[in-house]
C-alpha positions as CSV (number, residue, x, y, z in Angstrom):
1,X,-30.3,50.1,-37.0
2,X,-31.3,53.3,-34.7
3,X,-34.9,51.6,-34.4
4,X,-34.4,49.4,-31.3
5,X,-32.2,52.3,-29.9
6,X,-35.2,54.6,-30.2
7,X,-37.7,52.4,-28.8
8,X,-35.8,51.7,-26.1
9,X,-35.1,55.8,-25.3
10,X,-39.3,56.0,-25.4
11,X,-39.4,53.3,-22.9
12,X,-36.8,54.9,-20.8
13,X,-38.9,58.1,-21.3
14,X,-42.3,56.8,-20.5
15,X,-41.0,54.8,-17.4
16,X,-39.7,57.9,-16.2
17,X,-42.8,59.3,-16.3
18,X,-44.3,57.0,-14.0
19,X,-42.2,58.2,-10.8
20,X,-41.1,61.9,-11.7
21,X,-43.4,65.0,-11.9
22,X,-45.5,63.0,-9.4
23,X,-47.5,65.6,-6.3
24,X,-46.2,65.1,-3.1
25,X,-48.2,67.1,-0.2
26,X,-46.0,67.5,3.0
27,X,-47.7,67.8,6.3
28,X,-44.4,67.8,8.7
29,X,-44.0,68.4,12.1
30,X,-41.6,70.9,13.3
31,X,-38.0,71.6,15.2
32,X,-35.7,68.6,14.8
33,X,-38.5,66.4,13.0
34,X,-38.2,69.0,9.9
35,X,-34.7,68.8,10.0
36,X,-35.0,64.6,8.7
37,X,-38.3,65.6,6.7
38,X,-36.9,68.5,5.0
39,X,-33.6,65.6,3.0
40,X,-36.2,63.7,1.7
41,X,-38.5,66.4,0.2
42,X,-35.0,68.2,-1.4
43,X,-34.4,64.5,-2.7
44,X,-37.9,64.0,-4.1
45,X,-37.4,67.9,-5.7
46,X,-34.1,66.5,-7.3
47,X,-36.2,63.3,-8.8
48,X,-38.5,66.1,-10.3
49,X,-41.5,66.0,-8.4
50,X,-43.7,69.0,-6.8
51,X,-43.3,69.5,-2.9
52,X,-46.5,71.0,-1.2
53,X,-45.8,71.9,2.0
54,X,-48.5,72.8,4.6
55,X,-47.2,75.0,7.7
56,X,-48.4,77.6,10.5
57,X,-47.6,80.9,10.0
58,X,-45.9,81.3,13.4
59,X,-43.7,78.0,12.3
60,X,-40.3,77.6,13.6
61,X,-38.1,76.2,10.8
62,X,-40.4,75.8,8.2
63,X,-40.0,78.5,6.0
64,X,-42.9,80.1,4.0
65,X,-40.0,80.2,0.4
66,X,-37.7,77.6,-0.2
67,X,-36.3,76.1,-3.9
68,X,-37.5,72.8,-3.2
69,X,-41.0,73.1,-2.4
70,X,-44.1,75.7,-2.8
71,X,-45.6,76.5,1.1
72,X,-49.5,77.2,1.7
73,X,-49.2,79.0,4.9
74,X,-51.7,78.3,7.5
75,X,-52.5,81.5,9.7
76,X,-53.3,80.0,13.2
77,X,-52.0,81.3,16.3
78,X,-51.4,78.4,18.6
79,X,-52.1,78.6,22.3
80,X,-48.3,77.6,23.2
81,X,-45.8,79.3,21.8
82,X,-42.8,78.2,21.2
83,X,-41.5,80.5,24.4
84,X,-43.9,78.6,26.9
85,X,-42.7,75.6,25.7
86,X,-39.1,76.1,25.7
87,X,-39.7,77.5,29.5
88,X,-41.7,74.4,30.6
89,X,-38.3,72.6,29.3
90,X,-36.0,74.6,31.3
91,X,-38.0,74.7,34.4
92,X,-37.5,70.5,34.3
93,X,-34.1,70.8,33.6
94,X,-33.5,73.0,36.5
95,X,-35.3,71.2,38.8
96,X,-33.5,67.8,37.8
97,X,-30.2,69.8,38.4
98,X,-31.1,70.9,41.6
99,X,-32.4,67.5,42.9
100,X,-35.6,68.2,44.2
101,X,-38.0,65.8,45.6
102,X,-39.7,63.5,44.4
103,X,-43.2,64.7,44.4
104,X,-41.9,68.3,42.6
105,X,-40.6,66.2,39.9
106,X,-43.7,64.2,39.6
107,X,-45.2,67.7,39.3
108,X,-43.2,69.4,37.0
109,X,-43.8,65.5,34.4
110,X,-47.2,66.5,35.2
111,X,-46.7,70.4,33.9
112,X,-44.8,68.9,30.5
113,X,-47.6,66.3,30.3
114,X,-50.0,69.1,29.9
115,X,-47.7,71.2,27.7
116,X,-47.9,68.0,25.2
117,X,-52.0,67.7,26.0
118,X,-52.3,71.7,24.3
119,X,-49.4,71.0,21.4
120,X,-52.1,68.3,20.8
121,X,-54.7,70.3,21.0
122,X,-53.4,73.1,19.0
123,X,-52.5,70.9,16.3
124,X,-56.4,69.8,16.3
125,X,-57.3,73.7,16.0
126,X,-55.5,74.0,12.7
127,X,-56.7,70.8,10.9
128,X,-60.0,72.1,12.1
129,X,-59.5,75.2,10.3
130,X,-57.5,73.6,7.5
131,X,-61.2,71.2,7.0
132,X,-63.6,74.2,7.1
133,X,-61.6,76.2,4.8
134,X,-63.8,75.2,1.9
135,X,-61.7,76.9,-0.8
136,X,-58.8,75.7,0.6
137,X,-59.9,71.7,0.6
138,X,-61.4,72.4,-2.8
139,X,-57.9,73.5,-4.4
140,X,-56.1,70.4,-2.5
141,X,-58.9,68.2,-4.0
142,X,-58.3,70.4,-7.5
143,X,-54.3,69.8,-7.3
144,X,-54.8,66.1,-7.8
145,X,-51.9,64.8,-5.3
146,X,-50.5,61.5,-5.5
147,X,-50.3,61.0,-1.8
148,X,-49.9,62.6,1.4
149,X,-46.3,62.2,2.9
150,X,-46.5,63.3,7.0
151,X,-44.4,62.3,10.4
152,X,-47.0,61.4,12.7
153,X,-45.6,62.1,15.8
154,X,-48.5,64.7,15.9
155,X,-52.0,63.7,13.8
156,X,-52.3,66.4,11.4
157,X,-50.8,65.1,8.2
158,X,-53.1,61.5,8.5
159,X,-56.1,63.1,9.5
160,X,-55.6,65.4,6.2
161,X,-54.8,62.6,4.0
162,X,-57.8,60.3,5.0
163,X,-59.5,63.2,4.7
164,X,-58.7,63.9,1.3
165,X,-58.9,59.7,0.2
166,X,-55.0,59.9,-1.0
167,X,-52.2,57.6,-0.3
168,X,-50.3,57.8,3.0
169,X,-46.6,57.1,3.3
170,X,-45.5,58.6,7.0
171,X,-41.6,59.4,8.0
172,X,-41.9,58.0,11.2
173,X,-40.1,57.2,14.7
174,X,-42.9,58.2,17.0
175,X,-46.8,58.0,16.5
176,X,-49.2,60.0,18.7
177,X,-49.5,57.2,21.2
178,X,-45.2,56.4,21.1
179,X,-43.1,54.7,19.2
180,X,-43.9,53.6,15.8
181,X,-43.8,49.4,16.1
182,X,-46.4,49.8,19.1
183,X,-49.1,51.0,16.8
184,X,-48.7,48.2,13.9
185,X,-46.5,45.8,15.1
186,X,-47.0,42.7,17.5
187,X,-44.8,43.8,20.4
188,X,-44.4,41.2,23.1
189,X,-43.9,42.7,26.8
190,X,-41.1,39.7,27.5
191,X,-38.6,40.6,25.0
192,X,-39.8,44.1,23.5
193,X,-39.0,46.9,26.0
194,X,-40.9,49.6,26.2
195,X,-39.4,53.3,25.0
196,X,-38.5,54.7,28.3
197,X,-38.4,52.0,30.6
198,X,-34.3,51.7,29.6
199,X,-33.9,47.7,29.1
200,X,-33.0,45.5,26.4
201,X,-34.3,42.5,24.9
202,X,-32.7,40.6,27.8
203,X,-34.9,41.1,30.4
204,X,-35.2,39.3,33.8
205,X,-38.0,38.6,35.7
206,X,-38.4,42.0,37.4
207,X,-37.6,44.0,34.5
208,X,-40.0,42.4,32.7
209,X,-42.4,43.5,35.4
210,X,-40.8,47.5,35.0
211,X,-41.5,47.2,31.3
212,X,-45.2,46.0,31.8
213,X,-45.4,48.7,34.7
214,X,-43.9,51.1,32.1
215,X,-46.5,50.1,29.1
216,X,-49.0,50.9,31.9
217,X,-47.9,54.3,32.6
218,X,-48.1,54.4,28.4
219,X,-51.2,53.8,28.6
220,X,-52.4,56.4,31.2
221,X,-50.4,59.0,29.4
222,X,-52.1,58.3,26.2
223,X,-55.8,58.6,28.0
224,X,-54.6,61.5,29.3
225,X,-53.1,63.7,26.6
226,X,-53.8,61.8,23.2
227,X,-57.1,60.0,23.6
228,X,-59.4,63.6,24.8
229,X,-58.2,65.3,22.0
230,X,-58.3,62.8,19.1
231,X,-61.2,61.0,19.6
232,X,-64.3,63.4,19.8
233,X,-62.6,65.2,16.8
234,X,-62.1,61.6,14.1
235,X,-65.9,60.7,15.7
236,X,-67.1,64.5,14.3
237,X,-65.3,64.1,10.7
238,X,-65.0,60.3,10.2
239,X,-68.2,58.3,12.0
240,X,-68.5,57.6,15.6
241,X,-67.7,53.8,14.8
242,X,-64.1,54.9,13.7
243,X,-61.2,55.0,16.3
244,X,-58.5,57.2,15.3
245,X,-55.5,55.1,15.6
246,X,-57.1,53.0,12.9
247,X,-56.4,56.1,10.8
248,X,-52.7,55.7,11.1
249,X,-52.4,52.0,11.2
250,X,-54.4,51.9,7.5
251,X,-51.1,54.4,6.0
252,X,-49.6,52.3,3.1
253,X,-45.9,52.4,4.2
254,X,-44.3,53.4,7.0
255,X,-40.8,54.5,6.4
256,X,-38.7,54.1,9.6
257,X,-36.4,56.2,10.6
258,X,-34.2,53.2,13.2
259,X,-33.0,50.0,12.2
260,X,-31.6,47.2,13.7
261,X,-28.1,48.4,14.6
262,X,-30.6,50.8,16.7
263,X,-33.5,48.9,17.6
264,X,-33.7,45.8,19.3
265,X,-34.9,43.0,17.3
266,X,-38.4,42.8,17.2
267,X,-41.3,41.2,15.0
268,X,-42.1,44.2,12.4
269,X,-44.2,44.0,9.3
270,X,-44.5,44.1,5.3
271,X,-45.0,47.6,5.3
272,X,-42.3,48.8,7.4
273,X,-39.3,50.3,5.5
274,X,-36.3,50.7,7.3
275,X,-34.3,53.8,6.4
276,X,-32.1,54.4,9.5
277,X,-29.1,57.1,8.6
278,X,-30.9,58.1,5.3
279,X,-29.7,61.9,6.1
280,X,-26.4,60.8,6.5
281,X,-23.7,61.5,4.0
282,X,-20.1,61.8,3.2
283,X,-18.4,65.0,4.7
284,X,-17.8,67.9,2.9
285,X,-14.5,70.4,3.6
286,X,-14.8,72.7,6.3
287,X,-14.5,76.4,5.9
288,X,-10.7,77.0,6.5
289,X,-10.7,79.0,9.7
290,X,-12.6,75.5,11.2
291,X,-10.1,73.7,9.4
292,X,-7.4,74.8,10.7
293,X,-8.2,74.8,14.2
294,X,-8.8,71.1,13.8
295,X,-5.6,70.6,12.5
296,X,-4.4,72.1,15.1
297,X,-5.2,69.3,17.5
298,X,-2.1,67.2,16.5
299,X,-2.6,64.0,17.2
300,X,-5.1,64.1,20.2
301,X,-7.6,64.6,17.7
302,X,-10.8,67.0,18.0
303,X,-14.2,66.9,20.7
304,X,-17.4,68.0,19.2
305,X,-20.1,68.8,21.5
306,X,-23.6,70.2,20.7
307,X,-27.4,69.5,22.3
308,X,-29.2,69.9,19.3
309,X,-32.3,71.9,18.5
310,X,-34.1,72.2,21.2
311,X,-31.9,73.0,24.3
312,X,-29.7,75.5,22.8
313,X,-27.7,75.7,26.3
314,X,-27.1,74.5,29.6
315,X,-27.8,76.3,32.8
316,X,-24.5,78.1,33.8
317,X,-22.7,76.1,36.4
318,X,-23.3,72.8,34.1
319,X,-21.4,74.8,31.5
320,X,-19.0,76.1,34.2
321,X,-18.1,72.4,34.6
322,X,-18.2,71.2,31.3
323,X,-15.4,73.7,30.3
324,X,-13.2,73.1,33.2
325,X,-13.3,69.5,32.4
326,X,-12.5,70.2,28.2
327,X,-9.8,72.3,30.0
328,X,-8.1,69.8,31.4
329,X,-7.6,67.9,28.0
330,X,-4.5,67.6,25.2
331,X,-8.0,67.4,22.9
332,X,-8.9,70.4,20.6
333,X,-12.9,71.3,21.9
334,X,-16.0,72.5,19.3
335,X,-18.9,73.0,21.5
336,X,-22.0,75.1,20.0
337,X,-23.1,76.8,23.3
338,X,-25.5,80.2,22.8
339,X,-25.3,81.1,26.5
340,X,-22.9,83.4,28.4
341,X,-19.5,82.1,27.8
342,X,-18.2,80.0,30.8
343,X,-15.3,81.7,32.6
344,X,-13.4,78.3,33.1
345,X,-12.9,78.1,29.3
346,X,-9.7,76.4,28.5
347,X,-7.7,78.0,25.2
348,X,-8.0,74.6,23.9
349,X,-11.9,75.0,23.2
350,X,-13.8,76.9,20.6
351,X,-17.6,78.0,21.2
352,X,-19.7,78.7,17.9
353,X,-23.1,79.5,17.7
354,X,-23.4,77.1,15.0
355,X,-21.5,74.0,13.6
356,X,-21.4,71.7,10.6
357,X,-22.3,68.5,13.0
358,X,-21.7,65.7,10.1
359,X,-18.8,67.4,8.7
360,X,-17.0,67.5,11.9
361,X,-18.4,63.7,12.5
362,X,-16.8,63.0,9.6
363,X,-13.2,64.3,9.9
364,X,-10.7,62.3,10.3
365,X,-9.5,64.0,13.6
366,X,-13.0,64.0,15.2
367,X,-12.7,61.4,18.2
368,X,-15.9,61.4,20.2
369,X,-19.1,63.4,19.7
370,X,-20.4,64.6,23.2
371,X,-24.3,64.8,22.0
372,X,-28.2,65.0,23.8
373,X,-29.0,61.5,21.8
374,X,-31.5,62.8,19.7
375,X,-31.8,59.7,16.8
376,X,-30.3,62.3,13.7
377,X,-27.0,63.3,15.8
378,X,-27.0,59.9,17.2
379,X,-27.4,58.2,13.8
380,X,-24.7,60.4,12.4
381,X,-22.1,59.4,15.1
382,X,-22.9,55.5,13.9
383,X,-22.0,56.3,10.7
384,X,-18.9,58.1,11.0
385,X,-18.1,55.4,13.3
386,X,-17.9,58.4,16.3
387,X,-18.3,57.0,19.9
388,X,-20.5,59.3,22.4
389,X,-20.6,61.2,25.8
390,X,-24.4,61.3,26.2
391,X,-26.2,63.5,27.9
392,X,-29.7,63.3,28.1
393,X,-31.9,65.7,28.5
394,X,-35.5,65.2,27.4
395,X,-38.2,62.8,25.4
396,X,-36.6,60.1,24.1
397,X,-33.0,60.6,24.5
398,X,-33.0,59.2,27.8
399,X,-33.8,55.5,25.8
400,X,-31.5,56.5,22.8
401,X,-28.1,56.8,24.8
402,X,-29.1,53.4,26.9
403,X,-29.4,52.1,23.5
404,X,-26.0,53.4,22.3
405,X,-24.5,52.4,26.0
406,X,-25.8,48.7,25.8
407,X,-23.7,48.9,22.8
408,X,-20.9,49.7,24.3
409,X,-20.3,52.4,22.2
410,X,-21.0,55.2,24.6
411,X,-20.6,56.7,28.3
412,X,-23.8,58.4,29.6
413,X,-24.1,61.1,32.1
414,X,-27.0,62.1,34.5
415,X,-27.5,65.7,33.8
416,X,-28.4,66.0,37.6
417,X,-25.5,65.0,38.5
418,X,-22.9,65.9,36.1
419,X,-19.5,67.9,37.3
420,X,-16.4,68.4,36.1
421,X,-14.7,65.2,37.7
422,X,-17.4,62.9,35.8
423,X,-17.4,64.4,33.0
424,X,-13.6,64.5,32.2
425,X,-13.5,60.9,33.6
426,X,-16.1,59.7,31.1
427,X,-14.2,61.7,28.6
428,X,-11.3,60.1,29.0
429,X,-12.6,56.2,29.3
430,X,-14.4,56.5,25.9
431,X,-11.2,58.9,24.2
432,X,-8.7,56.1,25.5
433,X,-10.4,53.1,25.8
434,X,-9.9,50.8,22.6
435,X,-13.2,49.1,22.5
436,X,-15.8,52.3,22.5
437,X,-13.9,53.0,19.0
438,X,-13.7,49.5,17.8
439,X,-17.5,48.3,18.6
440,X,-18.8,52.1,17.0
441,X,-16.7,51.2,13.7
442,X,-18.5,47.7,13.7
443,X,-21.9,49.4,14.2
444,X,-20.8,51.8,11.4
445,X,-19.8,49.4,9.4
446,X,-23.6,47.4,10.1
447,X,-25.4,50.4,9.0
448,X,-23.5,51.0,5.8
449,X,-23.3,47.5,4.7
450,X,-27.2,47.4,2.5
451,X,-27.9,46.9,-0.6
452,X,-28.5,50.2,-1.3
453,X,-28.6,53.4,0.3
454,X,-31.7,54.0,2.9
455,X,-32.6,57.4,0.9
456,X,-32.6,55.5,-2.2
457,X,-34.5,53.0,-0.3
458,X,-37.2,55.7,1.1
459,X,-37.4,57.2,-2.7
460,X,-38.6,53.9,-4.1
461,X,-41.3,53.2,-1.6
462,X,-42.3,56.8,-2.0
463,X,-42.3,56.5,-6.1
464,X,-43.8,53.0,-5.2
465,X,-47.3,54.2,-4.3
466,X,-47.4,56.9,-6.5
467,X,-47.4,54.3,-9.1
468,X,-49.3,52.3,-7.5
469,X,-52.1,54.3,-6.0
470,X,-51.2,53.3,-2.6
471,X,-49.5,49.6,-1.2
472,X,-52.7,48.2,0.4
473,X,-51.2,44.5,-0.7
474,X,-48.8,45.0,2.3
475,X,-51.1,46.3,4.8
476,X,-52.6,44.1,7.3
477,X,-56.5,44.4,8.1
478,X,-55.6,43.8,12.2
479,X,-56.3,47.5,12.3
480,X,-59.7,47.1,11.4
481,X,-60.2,44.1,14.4
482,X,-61.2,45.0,18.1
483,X,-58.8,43.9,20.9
484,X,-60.8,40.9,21.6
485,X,-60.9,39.8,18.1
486,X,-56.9,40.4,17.3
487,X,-56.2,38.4,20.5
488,X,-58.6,35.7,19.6
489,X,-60.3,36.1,22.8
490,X,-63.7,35.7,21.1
491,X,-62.5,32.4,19.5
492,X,-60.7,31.1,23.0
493,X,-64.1,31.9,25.0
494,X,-66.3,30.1,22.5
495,X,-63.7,27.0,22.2
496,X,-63.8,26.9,25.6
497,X,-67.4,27.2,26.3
498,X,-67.9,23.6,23.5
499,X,-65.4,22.2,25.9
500,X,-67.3,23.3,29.1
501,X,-71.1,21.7,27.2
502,X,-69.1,18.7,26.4
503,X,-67.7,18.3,30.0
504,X,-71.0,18.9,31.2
505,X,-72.7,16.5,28.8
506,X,-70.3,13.7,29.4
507,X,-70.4,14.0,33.3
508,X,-74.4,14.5,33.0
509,X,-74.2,10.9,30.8
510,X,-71.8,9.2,33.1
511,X,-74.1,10.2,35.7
512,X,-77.2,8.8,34.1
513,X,-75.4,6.0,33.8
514,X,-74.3,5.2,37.3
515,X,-77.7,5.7,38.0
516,X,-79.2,3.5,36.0
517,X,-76.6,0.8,36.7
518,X,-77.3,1.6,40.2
519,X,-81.1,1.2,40.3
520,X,-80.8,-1.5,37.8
521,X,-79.2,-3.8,40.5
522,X,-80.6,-2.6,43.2
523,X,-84.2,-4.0,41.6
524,X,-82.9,-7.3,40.9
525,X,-81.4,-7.9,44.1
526,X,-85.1,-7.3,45.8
């Protein structure tokens, strides 16, 4: 009577042993992008299987010893450090806030485009050293991975993987020419907008003109930072008759980190897995001191403010007006701020050098979320159902709080021109007005309602081509067509050139024709 119990516990057994103890080598890409990479590599540790992960020795939240995953440190000592950048940042900020012309801003764009061009460039320098370490590719080759998991916002992690012939499953919002869909998608100009341009799907007829004037800029960014960089170093390592984009658009799945309560719709493709929120999660108790100055807020309820990873703090007279407008509120403030604490700092506000962001999202007191829009704060605030003060400062979160304000689910500020009267004024449309919380619980709501959760989601796609050796059954060969083939420019230009001979034959007939009728008759009339 145990027998069928038995064999079934082998099965069990043995199926396990397709998706756990699998090799997983990480190639991330740092600051806020590790933050999202770093929940699904503890998740695939929980499932049992062993975390490489590849980072610089000067890396900024990598570390080189965590419980989840074994580090090989690369020592390479970028051109930019992490100072330069973060200076290049303010110096844009400042100049926005100071409204300067037009042609300094164009400049300092220009001075943040060539910030990117090194980043690229650096990143080149350590795959570079990475392929000519010869003991170091041979134990890679030696460890047998399953597949390379990498975000490829910057090319590392694919160049590595192709160059090692192993699977490639990429966390992804951003490729090295934009957003994700452009590179693999179809991604019609009349209805898709481009990331940056600020318009929805509902475009008229000069927006639609913005958005094809905004893929155009695309386009000259991408020959400027993306294309010197990549393509002489794929054509040394991978043949001269290999572009390098094709590199990224042969990965076998691309896990998404958006989805449609985010995006716009949009034609996508087998491949695509959609995993928006997947670092979300229920809140957890805060510690009690926190805890108690929330519950001190009564029945007004709790702000929570904090610009993420990069900006750590304003300049000092946008924090001067920020606090004199929490001031003015019955609201309880958290606001992580690092700088020099603002003298018009109401009682009513508490300043922490760090905060537990979805925790706070998640209380029941919490009542709007003034955030940056960067997509894991932003995807938080959807589902705790919080509604948002944006303001944008950099890359992508100009796009992200348009996003959230075509929605209706959130106010957003111009950093230039922010002061205290705005800023309480937007504080105090979305904190009282009914339908910012209303349509943000809808969109919660949206996100949460799946069949199962997007990190359960992610783990089976993940598990999927380990078992699998890779999902080419899902991956279209377009990548592997020129322009004028995947437009069908070729075939239009040959249809059309039969059609053009067969005009010209039948007119060349029909004039034969009238001349022999012609001449004909002419010969029997004389």
């Amino acid at each position: 009577m145990y027998q069928p119990a038995l064999v079934t516990f082998a099965v069990l057994l043995s199926s396990s042993a397709l998706v756990n103890g699998g090799k997983v080598l990480v190639y991330p890409v740092d600051g806020s992008h590790w933050v999202n990479m770093n929940v699904i590599i503890q998740e695939l540790h929980a499932r049992g299987h062993e975390i490489t992960v590849l980072r610089r020795s000067h890396s900024w939240y990598i570390k080189p010893d965590s419980p989840h995953y074994k580090a090989i440190t690369i020592n390479f000592a970028a051109d930019l450090d992490v100072e330069k950048f973060m200076s290049c940042i303010t110096n844009v900020l400042t100049t926005r806030r100071q409204g300067a012309s037009v042609w300094t801003r164009m400049s300092l764009e220009f001075d943040l485009m060539k910030v990117f061009y090194h980043v690229h460039k650096d990143g080149l320098k350590m795959v570079e050293e990475i392929f000519e370490d010869t003991k170091l590719m041979q134990s890679l080759h030696d460890t047998k991975f399953d597949l390379v998991l990498t975000d490829p916002a910057f090319g590392g992690g694919v160049l590595l993987g192709h160059r090692l012939g192993l699977p490639l499953v990429l966390n992804v919002r951003w490729t090295i020419q934009g957003e994700g869909h452009q590179a693999i998608a179809p991604s019609p100009l009349s209805y898709v907008p481009i990331p940056g341009s600020e318009l929805t799907d509902k475009m008229t007829f000069t927006q639609r003109i913005s958005n094809i004037m905004q893929y155009v800029f695309t386009k000259i960014y991408i020959s400027y930072v993306t294309e010197p960089n990549y393509k002489p170093f794929v054509h040394r390592y991978f043949g001269s008759d290999v572009h390098y984009m094709e590199l990224f658009q042969a990965a076998d799945i691309w896990l998404m980190r958006n989805d449609f309560t985010f995006e716009f719709p949009r034609p996508t493709m087998p491949n695509v897995v959609y995993m928006s929120g997947f670092q979300c999660k229920p809140s957890k108790p805060l510690p009690e001191e926190l805890e108690d100055f929330v519950q001190s807020s009564g029945e007004h309820g709790v702000i929570v403010m904090t610009l993420g990873t990069v900006v750590g703090n304003l300049t000092e007279d946008i924090t001067e007006e920020i606090a004199a407008a929490f001031a003015q509120l019955p609201q309880k403030v958290i606001w992580r701020h690092k700088g020099r604490k603002p003298s018009t700092l109401g009682n009513n506000t508490l300043i922490l050098d760090w905060l537990p962001q979805n925790d706070l999202l998640g209380h029941p007191k919490t009542r709007v979320f003034v955030a940056h829009g960067g997509t894991n704060g932003i995807q938080e605030a959807i589902y705790h159902g919080v509604p948002l003060v944006g303001l944008p400062l950099l890359f992508d979160q100009f796009d992200n709080l348009f996003r959230m304000g075509a929605r209706g689910v959130a106010k957003v500020l111009d950093i230039a021109t922010v002061n205290r009267d705005n800023f309480l004024e937007a504080l105090k449309e979305v904190l009282y007005e009914p339908s910012y919380q209303e349509k943000m619980k809808k969109l919660s709501s949206l996100q949460r309602d799946q069949p199962m959760k997007p990190l359960d989601r992610a783990m089976f796609w993940i598990e999927f081509v380990m078992r699998h050796k890779g999902a080419a059954h899902l991956r279209t060969e377009s990548y592997k067509m020129s322009m004028i083939q995947y437009h069908s420019i070729d075939v239009m230009a040959f249809l059309l050139a039969i059609i053009l001979i067969i005009f010209t034959v039948f007119i060349s007939a029909v004039k034969c024709l009238c001349r022999r009728v012609f001449y004909g008759s002419k010969v029997k009339k004389e």
